[in-house]
N, C-alpha and C positions, 0 to 999 in steps of 0.2 A: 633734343627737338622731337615733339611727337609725327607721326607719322600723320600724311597729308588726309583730310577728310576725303571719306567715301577708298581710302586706301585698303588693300587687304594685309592685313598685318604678318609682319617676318617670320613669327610662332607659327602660325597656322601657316604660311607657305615651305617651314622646314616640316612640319608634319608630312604635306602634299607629297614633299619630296622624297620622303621615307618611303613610299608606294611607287615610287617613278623610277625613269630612268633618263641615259641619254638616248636621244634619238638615233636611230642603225645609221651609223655611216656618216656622222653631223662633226667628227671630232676633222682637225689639223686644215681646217677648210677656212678660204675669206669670206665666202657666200656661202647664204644656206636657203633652200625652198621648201618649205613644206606645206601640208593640209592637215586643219582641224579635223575632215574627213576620214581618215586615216586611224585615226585613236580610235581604242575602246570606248563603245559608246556608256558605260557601269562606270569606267575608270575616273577616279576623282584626283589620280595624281597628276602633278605639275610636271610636264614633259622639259626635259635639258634638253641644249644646243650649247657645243663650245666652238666659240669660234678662233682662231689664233696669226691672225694678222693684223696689222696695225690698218689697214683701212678693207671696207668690202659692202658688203648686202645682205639685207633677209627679207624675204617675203615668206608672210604668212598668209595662205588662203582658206577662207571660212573659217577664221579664227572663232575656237571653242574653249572652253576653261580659261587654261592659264600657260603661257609657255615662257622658261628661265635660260635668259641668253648670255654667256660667261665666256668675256673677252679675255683669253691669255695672249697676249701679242710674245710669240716664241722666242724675245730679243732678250737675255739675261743681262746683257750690260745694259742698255736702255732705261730711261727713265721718262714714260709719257703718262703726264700731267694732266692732261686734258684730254676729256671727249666730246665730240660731238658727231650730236643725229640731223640726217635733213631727209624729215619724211618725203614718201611720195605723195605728187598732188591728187594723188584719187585714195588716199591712205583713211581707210576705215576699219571698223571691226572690234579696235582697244585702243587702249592707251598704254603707255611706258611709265613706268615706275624705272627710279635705280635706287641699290641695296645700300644704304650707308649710315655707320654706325648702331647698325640694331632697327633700324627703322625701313619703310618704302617713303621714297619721295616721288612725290608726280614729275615727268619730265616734258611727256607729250600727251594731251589729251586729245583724244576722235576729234574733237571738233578742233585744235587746233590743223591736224594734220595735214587739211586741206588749203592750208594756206601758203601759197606760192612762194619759193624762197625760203623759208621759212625756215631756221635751224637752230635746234636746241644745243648748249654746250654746258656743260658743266665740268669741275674739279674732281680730278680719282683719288681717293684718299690711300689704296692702296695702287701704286703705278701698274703693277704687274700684273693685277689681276682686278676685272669691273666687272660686274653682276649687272645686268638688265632684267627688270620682271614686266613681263605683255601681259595684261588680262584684257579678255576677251570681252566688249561691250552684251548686255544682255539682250536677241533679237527672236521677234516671234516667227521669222519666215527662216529660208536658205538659200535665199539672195546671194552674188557673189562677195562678195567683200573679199581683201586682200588690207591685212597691215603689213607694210614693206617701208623700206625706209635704207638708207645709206650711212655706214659710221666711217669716222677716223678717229684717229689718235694721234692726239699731238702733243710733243714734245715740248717741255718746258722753256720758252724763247722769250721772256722778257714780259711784252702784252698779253700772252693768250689767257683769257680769262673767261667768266663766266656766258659771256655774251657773245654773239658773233659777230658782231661787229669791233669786237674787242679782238678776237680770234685773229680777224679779218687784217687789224693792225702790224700783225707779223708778218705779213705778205705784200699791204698796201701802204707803204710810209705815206703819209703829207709831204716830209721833207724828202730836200732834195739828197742821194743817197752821196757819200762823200767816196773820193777816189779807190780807196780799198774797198768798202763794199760794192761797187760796181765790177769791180775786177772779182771780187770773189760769185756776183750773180751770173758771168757771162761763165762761169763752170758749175755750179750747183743749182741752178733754175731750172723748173721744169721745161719752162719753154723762153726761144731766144728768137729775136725776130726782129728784121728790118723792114722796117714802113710807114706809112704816113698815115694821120688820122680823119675816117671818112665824116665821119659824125661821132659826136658825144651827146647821151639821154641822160638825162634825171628819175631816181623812182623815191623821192621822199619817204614812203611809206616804209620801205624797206632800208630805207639811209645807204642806196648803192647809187651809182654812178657807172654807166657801160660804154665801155674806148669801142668804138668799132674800126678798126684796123685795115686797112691797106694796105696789102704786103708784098714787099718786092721778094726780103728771102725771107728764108726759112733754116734758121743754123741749128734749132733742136727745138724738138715738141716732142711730148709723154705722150698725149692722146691727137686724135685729128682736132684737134680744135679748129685749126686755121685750115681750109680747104679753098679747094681752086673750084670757084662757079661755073657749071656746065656749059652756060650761054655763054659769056662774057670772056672767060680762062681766067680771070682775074683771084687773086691768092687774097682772102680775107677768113674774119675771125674776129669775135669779142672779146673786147677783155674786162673784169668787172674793177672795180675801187670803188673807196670810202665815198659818201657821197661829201664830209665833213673837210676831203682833200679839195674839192671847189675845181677838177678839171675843167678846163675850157679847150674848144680845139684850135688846134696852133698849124701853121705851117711847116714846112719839111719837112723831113726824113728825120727818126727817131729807133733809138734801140731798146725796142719794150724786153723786159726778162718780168718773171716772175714763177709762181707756182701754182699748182689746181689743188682745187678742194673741193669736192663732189664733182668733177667731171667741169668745172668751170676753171676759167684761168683768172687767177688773180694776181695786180699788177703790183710788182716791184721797181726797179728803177729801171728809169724812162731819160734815159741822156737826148739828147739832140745825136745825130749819129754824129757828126765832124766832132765835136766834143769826144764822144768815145774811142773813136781813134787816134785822137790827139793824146789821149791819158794813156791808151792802150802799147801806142807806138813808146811813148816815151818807158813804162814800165819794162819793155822789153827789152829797150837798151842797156838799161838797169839791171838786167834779169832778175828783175821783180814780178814778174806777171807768174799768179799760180796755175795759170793752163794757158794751152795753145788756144788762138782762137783763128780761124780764116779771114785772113784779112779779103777785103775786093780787091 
């Protein structure tokens, strides 16, 4: 497959890279910050960044030339399949290219970047190791600009595919999740949560759907998603899904699990609560259940 138009071709960006280096202090890191400011203003090489965590950040400010971003995720047994980018909404400056097979392919253009939501995913042909290439848009002033953007790496599960709403599938089933994988979400989820549903939104454009969450507890969360309103003291939090799942808001008390991807939570299985501890109780008896969980 030839390389995408208006692309800089792989030859000349390994030349760039025989004059460059990596950047002081950019290696074993999940985020990285820099300025085009900073380079040699003569210098025509392509500056390195390696990054090696399965998920993080880079902002680049006053983006200049060209900058090569080489995801090693430091996991030797691991095998992730998938990346994806969710620029930021004010993300200007370049575009994204990634290296594969001999060629650059476009992934995020400027003029994409600025669109809400918005996340590119693609397949790593090599798991262990992803090459990113930023070139810098060409601009006659020095305006601020910032290309910045958030990756993960995700692990080969069945759906995760080129799309993100394909991605999005591995997190947010349609169906309803059957007795073992419920039991296995209330211990591997990023987040676990009893409460009732305040309102459900539609965004077509974006093919999402956001739970807004009424929460009595709180049995695990990765990040503050779910916070207690200063006014009110009341415990809430979004949750996003498929919009192709068709939620509608229902009454009672519900046990949302799921996981984050970019700082948002996206829903997994969603029992009615009295269901879940009717399957909960009974595995226990059994001593079938793969983790403790608190019961009320």
């Amino acid at each position: 497959m030839a390389a995408e138009r208006g692309s800089p071709s792989l030859l000349a960006l390994l030349l760039l890279l025989a004059g460059g280096g990596q950047r002081p202090g950019a290696a074993d890191y999940c985020s990285w910050r820099g300025s085009g400011l900073s380079w040699e203003p003569r210098s025509r090489a392509v500056e390195q960044v390696h990054l090696r965590c399965t998920e993080g950040s880079l902002e680049w400010m006053y983006p200049a030339r060209a900058l090569r971003v080489v995801l090693e995720p430091n996991l030797s047994s691991a095998r992730h399949t998938t990346v994806c980018i969710k620029p930021a909404s004010d993300f200007q400056g370049a575009s994204i290219y990634v290296e594969r097979a001999g060629q650059l392919h476009l992934v995020v253009s400027e003029a994409e970047g600025a669109r809400p939501h918005h996340v590119s995913c693609f397949s790593a042909h090599t798991p262990q190791r992803v090459a990113l290439f930023l070139q810098a848009s060409p601009q006659r002033d020095i305006s601020r600009r910032a290309a910045s953007f958030q990756y993960e790496l995700l692990t080969n599960q069945g759906a995760a595919g080129p799309e993100f709403k394909k991605m999005a599938l591995v997190e947010a089933m349609c169906r309803p999740c059957d007795n073992m994988e419920l039991l296995m979400a209330i211990c591997s989820s990023d987040f676990v949560v009893k409460g009732s549903i305040r309102n459900v939104s539609h965004d077509s454009e974006n093919h999402m759907s956001q739970v807004d969450v009424s929460v009595q507890k709180v049995y695990r969360q990765k990040n503050r998603i779910f916070q207690q309103d200063e006014a009110s003291g009341e415990w809430r939090g979004p949750i996003r899904t498929l919009l192709q799942c068709k939620v509608k808001k229902g009454g009672g008390d519900f046990l949302f699990t799921g996981n984050e991807h970019f700082g948002e939570a996206w829903l997994g299985c969603a029992p009615r609560f009295k269901d879940f501890m009717s399957i909960y109780r009974a595995a226990r008896e059994r001593g079938a259940n793969p983790c403790e969980f608190q019961l009320d």
